[in-house]
mmCIF file of the N, C-alpha and C atoms, coordinates in Angstrom:
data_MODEL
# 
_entry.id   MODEL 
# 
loop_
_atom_site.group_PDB 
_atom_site.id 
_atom_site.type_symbol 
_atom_site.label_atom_id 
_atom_site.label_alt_id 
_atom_site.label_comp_id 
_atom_site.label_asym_id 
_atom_site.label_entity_id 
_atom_site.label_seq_id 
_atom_site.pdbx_PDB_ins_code 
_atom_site.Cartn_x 
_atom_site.Cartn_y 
_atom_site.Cartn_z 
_atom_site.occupancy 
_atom_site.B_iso_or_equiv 
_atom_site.pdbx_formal_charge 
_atom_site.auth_seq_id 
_atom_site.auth_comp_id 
_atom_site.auth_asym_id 
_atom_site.auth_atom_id 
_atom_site.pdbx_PDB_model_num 
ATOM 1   N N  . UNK A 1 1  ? 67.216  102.775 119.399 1.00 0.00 ? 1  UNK A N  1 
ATOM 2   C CA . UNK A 1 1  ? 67.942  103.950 119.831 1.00 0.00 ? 1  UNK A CA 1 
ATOM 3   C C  . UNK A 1 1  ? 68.542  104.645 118.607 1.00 0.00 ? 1  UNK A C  1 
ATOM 4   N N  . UNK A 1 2  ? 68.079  105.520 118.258 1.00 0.00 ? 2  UNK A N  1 
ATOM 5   C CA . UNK A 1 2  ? 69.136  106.942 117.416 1.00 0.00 ? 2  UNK A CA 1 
ATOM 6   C C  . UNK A 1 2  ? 69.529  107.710 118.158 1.00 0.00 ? 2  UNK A C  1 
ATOM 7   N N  . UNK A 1 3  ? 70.816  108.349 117.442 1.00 0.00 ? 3  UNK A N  1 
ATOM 8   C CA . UNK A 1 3  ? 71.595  108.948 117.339 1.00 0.00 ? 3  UNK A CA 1 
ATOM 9   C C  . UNK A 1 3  ? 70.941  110.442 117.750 1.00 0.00 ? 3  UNK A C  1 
ATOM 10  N N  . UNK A 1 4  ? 70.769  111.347 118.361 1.00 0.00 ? 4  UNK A N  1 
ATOM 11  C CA . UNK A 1 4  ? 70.508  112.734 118.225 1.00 0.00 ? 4  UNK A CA 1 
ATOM 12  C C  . UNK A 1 4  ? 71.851  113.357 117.311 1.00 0.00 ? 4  UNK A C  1 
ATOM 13  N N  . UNK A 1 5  ? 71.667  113.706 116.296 1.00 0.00 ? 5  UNK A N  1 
ATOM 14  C CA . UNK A 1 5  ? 72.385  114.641 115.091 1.00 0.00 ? 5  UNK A CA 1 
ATOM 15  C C  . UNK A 1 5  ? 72.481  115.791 115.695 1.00 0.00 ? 5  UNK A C  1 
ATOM 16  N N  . UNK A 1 6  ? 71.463  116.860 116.733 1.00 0.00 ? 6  UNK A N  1 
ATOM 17  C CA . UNK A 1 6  ? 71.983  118.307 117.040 1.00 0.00 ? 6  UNK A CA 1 
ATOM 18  C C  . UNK A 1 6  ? 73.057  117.907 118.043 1.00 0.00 ? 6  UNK A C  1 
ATOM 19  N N  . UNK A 1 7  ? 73.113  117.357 119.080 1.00 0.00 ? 7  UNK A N  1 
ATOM 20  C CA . UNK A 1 7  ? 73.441  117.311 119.853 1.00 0.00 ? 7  UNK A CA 1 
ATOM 21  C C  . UNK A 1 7  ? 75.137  116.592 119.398 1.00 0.00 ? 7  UNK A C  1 
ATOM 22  N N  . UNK A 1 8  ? 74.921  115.725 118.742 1.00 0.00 ? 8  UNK A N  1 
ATOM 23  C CA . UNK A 1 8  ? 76.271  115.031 118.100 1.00 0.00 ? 8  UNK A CA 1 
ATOM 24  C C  . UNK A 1 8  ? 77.011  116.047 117.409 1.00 0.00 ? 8  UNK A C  1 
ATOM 25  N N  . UNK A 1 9  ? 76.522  116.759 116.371 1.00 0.00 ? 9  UNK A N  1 
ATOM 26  C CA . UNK A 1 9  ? 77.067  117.901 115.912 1.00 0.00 ? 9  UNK A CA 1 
ATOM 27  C C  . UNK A 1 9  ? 77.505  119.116 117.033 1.00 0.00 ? 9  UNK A C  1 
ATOM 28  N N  . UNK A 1 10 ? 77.018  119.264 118.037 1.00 0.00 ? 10 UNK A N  1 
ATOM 29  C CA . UNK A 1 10 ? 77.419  120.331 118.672 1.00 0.00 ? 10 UNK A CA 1 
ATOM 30  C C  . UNK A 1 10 ? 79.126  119.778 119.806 1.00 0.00 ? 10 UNK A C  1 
ATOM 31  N N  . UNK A 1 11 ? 78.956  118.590 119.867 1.00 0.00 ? 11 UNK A N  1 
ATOM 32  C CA . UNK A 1 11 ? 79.849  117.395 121.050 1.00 0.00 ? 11 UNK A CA 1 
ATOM 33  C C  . UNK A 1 11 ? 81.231  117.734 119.766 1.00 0.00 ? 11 UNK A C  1 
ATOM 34  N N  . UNK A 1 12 ? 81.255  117.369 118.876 1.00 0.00 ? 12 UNK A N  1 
ATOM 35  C CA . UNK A 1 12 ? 82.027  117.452 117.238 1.00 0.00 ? 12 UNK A CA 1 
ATOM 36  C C  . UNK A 1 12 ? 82.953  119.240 117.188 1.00 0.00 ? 12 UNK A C  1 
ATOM 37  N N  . UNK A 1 13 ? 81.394  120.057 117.550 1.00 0.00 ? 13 UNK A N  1 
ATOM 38  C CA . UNK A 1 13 ? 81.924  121.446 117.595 1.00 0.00 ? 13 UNK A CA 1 
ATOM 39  C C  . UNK A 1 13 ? 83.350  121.771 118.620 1.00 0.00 ? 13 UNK A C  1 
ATOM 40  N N  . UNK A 1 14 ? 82.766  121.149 119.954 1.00 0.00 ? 14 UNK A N  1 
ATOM 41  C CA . UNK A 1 14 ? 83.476  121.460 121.137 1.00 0.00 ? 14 UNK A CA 1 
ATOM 42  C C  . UNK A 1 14 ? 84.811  120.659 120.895 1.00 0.00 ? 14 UNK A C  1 
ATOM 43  N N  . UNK A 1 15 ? 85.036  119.479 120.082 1.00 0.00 ? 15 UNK A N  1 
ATOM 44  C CA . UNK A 1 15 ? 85.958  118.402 120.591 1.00 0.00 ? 15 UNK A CA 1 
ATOM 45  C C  . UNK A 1 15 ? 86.998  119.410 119.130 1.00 0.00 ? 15 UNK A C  1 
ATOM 46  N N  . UNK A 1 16 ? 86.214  119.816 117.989 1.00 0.00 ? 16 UNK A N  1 
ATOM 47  C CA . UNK A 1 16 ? 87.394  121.005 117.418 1.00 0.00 ? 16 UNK A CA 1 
ATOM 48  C C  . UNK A 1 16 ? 87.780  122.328 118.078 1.00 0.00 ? 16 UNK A C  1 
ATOM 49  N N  . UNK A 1 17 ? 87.056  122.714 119.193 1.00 0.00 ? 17 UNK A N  1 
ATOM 50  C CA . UNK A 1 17 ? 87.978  123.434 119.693 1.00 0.00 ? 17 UNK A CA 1 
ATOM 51  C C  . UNK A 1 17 ? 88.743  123.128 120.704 1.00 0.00 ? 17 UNK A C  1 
ATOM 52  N N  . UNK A 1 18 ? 88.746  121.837 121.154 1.00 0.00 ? 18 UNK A N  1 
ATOM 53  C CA . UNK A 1 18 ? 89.345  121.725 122.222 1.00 0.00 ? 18 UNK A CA 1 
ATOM 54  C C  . UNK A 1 18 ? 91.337  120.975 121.311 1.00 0.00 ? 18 UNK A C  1 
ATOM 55  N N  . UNK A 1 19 ? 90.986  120.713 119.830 1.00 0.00 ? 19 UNK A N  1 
ATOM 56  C CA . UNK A 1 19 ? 92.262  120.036 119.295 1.00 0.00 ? 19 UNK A CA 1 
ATOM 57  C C  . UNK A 1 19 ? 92.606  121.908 118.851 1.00 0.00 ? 19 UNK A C  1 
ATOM 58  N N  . UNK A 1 20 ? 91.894  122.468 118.928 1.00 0.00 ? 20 UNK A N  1 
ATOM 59  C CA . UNK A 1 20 ? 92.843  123.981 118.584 1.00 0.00 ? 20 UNK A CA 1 
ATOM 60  C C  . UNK A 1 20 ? 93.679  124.539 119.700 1.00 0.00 ? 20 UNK A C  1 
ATOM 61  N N  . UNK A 1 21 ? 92.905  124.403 121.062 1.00 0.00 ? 21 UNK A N  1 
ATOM 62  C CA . UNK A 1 21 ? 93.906  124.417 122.244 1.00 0.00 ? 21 UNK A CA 1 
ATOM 63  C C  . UNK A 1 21 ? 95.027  123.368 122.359 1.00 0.00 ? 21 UNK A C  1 
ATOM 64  N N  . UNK A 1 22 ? 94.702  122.174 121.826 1.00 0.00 ? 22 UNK A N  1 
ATOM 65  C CA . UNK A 1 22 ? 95.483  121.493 122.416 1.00 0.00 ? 22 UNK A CA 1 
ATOM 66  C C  . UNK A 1 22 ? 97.366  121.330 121.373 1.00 0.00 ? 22 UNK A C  1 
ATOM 67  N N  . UNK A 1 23 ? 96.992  122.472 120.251 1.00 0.00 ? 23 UNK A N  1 
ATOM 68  C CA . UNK A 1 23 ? 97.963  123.197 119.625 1.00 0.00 ? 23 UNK A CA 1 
ATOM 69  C C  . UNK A 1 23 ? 98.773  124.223 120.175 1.00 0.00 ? 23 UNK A C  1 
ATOM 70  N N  . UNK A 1 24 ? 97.572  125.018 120.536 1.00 0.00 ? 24 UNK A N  1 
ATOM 71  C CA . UNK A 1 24 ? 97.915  126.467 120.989 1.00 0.00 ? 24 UNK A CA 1 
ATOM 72  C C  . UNK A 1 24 ? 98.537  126.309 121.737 1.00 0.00 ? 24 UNK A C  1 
ATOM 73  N N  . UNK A 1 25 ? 98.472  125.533 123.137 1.00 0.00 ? 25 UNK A N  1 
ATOM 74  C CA . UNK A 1 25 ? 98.450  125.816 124.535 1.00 0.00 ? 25 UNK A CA 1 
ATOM 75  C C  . UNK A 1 25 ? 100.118 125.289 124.696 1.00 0.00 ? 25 UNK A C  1 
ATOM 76  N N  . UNK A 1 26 ? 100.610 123.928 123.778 1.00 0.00 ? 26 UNK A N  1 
ATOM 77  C CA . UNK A 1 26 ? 102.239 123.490 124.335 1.00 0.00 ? 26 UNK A CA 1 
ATOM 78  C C  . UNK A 1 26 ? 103.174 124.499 123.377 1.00 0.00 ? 26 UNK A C  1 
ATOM 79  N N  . UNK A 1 27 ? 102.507 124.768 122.261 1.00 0.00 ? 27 UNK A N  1 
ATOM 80  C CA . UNK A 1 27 ? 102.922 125.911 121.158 1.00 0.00 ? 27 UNK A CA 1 
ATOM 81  C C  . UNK A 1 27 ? 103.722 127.480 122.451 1.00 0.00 ? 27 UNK A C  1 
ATOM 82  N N  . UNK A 1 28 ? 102.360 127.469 123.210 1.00 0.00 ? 28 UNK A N  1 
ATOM 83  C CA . UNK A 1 28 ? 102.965 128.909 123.585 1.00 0.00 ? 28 UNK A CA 1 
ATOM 84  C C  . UNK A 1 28 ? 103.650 128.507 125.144 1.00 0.00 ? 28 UNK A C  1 
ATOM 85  N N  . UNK A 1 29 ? 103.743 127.111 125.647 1.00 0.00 ? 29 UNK A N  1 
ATOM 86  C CA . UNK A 1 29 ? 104.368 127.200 126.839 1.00 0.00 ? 29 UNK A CA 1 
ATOM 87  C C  . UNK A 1 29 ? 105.938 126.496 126.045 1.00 0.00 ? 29 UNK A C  1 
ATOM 88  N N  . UNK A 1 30 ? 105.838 126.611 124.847 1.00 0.00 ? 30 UNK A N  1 
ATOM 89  C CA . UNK A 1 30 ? 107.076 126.367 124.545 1.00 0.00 ? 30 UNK A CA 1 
ATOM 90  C C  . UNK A 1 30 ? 108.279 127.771 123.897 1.00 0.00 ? 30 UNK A C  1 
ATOM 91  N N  . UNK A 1 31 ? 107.133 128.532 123.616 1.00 0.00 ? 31 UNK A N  1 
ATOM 92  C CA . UNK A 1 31 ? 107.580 129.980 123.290 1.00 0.00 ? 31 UNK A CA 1 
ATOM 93  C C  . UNK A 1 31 ? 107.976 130.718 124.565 1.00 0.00 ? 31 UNK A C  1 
ATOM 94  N N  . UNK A 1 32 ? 107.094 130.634 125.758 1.00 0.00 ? 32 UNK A N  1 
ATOM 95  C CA . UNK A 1 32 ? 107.542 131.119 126.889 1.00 0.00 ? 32 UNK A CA 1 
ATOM 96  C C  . UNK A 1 32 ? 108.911 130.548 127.604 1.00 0.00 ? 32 UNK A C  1 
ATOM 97  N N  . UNK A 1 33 ? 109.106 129.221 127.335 1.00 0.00 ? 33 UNK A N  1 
ATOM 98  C CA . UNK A 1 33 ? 110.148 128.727 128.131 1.00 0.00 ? 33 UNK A CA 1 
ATOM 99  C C  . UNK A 1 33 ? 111.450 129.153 127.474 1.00 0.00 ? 33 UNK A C  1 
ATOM 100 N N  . UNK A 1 34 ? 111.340 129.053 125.982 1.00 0.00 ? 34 UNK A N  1 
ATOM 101 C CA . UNK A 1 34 ? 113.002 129.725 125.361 1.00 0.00 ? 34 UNK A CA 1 
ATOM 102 C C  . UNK A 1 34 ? 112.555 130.973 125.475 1.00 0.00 ? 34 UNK A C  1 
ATOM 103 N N  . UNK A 1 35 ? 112.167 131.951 126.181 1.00 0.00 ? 35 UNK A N  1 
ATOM 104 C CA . UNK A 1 35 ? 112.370 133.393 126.386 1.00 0.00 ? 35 UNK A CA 1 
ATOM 105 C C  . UNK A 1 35 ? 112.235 133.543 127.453 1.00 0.00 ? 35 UNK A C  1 
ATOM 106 N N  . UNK A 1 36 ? 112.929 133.567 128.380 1.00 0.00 ? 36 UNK A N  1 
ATOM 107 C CA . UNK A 1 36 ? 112.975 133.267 129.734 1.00 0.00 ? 36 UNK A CA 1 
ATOM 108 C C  . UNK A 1 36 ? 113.168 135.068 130.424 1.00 0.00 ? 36 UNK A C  1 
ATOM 109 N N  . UNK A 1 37 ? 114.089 135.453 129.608 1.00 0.00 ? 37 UNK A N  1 
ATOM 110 C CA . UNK A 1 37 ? 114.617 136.702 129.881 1.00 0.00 ? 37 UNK A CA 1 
ATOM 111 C C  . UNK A 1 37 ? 113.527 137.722 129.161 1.00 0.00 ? 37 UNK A C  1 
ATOM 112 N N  . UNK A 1 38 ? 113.009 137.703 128.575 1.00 0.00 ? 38 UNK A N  1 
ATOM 113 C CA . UNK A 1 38 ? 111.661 138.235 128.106 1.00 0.00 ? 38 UNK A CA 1 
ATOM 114 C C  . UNK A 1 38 ? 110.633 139.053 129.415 1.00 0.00 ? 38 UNK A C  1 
ATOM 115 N N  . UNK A 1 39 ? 110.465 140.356 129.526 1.00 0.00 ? 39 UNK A N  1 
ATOM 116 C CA . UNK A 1 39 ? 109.266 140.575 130.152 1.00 0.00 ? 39 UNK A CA 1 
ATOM 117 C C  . UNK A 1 39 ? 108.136 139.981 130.450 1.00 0.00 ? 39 UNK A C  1 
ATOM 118 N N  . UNK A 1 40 ? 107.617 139.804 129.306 1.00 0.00 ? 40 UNK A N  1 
ATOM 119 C CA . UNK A 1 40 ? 106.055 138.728 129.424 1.00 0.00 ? 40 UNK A CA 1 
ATOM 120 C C  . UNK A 1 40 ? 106.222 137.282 129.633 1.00 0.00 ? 40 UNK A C  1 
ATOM 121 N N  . UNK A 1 41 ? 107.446 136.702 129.974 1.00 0.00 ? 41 UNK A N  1 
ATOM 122 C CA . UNK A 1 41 ? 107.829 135.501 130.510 1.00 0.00 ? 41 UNK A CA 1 
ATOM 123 C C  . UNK A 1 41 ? 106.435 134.824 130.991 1.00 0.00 ? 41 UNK A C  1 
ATOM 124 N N  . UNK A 1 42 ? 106.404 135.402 132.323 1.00 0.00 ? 42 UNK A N  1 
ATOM 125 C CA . UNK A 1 42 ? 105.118 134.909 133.223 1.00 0.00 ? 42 UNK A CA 1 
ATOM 126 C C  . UNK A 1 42 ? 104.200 134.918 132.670 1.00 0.00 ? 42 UNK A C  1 
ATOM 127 N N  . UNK A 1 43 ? 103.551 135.732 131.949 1.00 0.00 ? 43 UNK A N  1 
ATOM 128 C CA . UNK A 1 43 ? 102.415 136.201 131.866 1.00 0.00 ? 43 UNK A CA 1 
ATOM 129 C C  . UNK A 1 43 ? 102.145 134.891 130.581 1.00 0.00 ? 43 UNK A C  1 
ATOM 130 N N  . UNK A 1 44 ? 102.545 135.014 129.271 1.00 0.00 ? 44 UNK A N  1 
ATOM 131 C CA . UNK A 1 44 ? 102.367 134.004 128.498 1.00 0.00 ? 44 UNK A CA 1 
ATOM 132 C C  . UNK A 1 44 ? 102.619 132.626 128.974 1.00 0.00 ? 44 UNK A C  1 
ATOM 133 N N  . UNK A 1 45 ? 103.409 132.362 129.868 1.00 0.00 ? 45 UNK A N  1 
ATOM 134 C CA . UNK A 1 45 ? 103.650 131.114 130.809 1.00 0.00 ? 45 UNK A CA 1 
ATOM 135 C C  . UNK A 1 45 ? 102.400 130.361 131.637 1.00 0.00 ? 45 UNK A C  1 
ATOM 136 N N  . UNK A 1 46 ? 101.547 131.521 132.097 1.00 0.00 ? 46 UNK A N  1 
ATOM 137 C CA . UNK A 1 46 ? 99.970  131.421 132.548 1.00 0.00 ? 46 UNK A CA 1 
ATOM 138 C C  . UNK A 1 46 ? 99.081  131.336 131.809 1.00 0.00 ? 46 UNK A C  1 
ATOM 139 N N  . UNK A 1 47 ? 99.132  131.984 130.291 1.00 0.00 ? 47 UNK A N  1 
ATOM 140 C CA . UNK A 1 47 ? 97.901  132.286 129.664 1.00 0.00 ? 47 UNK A CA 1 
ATOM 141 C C  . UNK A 1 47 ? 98.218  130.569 128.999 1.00 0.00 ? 47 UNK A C  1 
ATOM 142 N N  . UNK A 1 48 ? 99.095  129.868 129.031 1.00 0.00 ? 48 UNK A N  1 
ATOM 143 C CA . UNK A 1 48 ? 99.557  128.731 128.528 1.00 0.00 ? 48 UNK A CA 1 
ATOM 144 C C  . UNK A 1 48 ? 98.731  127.683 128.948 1.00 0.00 ? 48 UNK A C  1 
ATOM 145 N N  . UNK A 1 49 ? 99.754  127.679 130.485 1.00 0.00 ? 49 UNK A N  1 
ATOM 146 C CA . UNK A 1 49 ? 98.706  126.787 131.390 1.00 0.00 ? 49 UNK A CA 1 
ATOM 147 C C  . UNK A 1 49 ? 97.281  126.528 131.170 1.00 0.00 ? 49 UNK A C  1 
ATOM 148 N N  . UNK A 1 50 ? 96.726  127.880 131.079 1.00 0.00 ? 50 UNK A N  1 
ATOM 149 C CA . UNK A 1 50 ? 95.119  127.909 130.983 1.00 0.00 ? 50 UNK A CA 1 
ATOM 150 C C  . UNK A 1 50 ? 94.739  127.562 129.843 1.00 0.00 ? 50 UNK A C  1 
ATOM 151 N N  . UNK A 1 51 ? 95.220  127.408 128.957 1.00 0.00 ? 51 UNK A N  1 
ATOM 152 C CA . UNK A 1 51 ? 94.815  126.935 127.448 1.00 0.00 ? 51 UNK A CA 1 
ATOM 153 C C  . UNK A 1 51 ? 95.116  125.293 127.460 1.00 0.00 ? 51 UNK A C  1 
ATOM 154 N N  . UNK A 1 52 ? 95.746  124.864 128.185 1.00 0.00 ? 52 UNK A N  1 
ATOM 155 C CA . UNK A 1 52 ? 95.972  123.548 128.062 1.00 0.00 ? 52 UNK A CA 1 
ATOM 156 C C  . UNK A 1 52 ? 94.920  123.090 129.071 1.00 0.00 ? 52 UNK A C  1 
ATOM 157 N N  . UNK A 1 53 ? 94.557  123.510 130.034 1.00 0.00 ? 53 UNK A N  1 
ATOM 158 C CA . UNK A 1 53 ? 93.916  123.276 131.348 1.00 0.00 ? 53 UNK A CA 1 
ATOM 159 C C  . UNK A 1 53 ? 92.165  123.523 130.077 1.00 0.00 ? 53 UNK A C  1 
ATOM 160 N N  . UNK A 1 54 ? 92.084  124.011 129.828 1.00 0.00 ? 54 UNK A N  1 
ATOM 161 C CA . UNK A 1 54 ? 91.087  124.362 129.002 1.00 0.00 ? 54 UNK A CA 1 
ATOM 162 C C  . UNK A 1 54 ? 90.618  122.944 127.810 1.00 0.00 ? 54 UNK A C  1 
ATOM 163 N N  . UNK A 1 55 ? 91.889  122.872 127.624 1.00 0.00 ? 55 UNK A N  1 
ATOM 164 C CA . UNK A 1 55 ? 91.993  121.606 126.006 1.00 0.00 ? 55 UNK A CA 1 
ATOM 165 C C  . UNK A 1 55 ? 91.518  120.764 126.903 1.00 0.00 ? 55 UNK A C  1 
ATOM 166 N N  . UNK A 1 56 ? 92.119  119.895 128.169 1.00 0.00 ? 56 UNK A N  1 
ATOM 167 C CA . UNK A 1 56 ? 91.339  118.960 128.835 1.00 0.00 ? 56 UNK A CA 1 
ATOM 168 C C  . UNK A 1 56 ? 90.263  118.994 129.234 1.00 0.00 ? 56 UNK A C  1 
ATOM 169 N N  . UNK A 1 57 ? 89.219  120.418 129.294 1.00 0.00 ? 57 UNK A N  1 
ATOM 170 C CA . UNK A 1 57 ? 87.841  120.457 130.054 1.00 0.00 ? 57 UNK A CA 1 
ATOM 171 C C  . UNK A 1 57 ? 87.304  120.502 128.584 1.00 0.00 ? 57 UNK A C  1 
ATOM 172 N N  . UNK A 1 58 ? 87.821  120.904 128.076 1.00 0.00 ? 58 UNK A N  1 
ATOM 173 C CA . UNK A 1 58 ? 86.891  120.650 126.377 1.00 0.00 ? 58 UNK A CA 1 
ATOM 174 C C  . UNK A 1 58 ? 86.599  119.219 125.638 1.00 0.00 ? 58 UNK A C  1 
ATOM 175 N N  . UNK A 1 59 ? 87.718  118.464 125.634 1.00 0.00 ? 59 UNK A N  1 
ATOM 176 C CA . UNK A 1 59 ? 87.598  116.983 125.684 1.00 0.00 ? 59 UNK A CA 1 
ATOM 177 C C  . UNK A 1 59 ? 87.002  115.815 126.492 1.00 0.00 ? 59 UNK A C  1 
ATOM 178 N N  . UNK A 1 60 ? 86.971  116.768 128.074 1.00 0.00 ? 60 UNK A N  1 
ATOM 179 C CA . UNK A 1 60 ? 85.804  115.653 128.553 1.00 0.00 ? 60 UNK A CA 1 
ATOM 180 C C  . UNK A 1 60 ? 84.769  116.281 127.999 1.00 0.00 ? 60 UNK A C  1 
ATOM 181 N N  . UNK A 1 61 ? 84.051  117.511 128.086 1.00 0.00 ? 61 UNK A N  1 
ATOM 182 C CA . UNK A 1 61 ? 83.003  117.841 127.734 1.00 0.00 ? 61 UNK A CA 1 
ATOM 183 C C  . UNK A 1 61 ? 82.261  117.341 126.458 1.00 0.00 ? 61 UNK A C  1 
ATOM 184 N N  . UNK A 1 62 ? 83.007  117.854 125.265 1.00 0.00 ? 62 UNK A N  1 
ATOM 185 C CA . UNK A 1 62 ? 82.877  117.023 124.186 1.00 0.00 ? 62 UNK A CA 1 
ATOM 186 C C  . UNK A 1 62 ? 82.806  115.538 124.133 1.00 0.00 ? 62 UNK A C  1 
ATOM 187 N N  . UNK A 1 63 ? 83.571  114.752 124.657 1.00 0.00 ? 63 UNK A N  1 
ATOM 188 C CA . UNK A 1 63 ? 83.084  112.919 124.775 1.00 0.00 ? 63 UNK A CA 1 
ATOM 189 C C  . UNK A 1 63 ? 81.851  113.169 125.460 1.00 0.00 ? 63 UNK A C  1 
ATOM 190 N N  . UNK A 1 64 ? 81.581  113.805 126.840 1.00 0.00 ? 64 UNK A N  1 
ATOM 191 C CA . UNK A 1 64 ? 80.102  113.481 127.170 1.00 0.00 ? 64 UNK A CA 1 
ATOM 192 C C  . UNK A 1 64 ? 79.297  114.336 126.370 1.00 0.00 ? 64 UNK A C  1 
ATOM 193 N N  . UNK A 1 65 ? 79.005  115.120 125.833 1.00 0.00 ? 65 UNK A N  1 
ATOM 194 C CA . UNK A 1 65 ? 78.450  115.498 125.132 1.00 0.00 ? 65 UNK A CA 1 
ATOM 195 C C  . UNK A 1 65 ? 77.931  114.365 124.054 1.00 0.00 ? 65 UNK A C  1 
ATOM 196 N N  . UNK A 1 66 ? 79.201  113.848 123.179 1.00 0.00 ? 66 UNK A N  1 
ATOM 197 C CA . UNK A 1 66 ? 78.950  112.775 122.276 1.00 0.00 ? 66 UNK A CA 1 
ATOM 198 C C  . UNK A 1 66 ? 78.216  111.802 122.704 1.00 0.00 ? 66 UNK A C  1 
ATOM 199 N N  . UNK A 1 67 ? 78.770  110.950 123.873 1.00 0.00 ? 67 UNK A N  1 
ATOM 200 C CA . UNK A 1 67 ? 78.202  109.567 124.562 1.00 0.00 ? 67 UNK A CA 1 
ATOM 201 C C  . UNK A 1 67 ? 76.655  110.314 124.577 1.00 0.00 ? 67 UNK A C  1 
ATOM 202 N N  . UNK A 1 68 ? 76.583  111.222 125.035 1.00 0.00 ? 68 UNK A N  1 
ATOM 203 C CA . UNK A 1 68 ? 74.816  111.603 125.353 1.00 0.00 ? 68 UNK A CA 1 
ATOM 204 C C  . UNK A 1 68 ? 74.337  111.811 124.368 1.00 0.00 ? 68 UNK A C  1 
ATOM 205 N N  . UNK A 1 69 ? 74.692  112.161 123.191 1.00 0.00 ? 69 UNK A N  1 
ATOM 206 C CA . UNK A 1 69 ? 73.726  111.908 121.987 1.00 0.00 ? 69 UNK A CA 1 
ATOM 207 C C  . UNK A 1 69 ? 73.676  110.570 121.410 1.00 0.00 ? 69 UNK A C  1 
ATOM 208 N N  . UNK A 1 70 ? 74.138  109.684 121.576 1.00 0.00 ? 70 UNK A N  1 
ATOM 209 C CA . UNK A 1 70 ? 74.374  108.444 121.251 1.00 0.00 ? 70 UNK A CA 1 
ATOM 210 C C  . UNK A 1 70 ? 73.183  107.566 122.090 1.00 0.00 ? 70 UNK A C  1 
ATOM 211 N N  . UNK A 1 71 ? 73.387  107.332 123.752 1.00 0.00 ? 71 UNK A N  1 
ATOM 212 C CA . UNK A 1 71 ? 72.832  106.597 124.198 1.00 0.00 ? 71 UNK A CA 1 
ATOM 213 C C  . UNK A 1 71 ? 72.034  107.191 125.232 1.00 0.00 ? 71 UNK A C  1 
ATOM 214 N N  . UNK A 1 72 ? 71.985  108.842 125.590 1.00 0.00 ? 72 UNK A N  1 
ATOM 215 C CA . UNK A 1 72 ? 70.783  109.426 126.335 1.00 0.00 ? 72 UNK A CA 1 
ATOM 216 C C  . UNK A 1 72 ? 69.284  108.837 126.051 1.00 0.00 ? 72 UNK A C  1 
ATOM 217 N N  . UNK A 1 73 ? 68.303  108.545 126.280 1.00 0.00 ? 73 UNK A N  1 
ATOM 218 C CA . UNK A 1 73 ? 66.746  108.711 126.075 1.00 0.00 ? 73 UNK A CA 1 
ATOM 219 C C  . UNK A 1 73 ? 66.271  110.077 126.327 1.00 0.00 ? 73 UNK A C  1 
ATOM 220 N N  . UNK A 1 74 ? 65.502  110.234 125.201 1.00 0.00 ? 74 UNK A N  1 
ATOM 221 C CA . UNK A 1 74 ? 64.882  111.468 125.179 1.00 0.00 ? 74 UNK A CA 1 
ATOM 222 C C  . UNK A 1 74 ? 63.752  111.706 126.363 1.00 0.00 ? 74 UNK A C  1 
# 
């Protein structure tokens, strides 16, 4: 059994963007919560959620992604 390299490299791609959300996303539900009185309260409060909700679908994706280049058969 080898390794598929495209496929490992692409699992690698996804699992760095999913550690850039997983910056972004408590970063800005922490900016929203001390500005409470702020207009865009809500709105950055949601776009938050979804970035974190995002970091977790990127991290499973990316592990299966990985596991399947590892031990898939072609």
């Amino acid at each position: 059994m080898e390794t598929d390299k495209e496929i490992l490299v692409k699992g690698l791609k996804i699992m760095g963007i999913s550690l850039a959300c997983l910056f972004i996303g408590p970063t800005l539900i922490h900016i929203a919560l001390t500005n409470k009185e702020k207009p865009l309260y809500i709105p950055i409060l949601i776009i938050a959620i979804l970035i974190c909700a995002l970091a977790i679908f990127l991290i499973l994706k990316g592990l299966n992604t990985i596991i399947d280049s590892m031990f898939k058969k072609k």
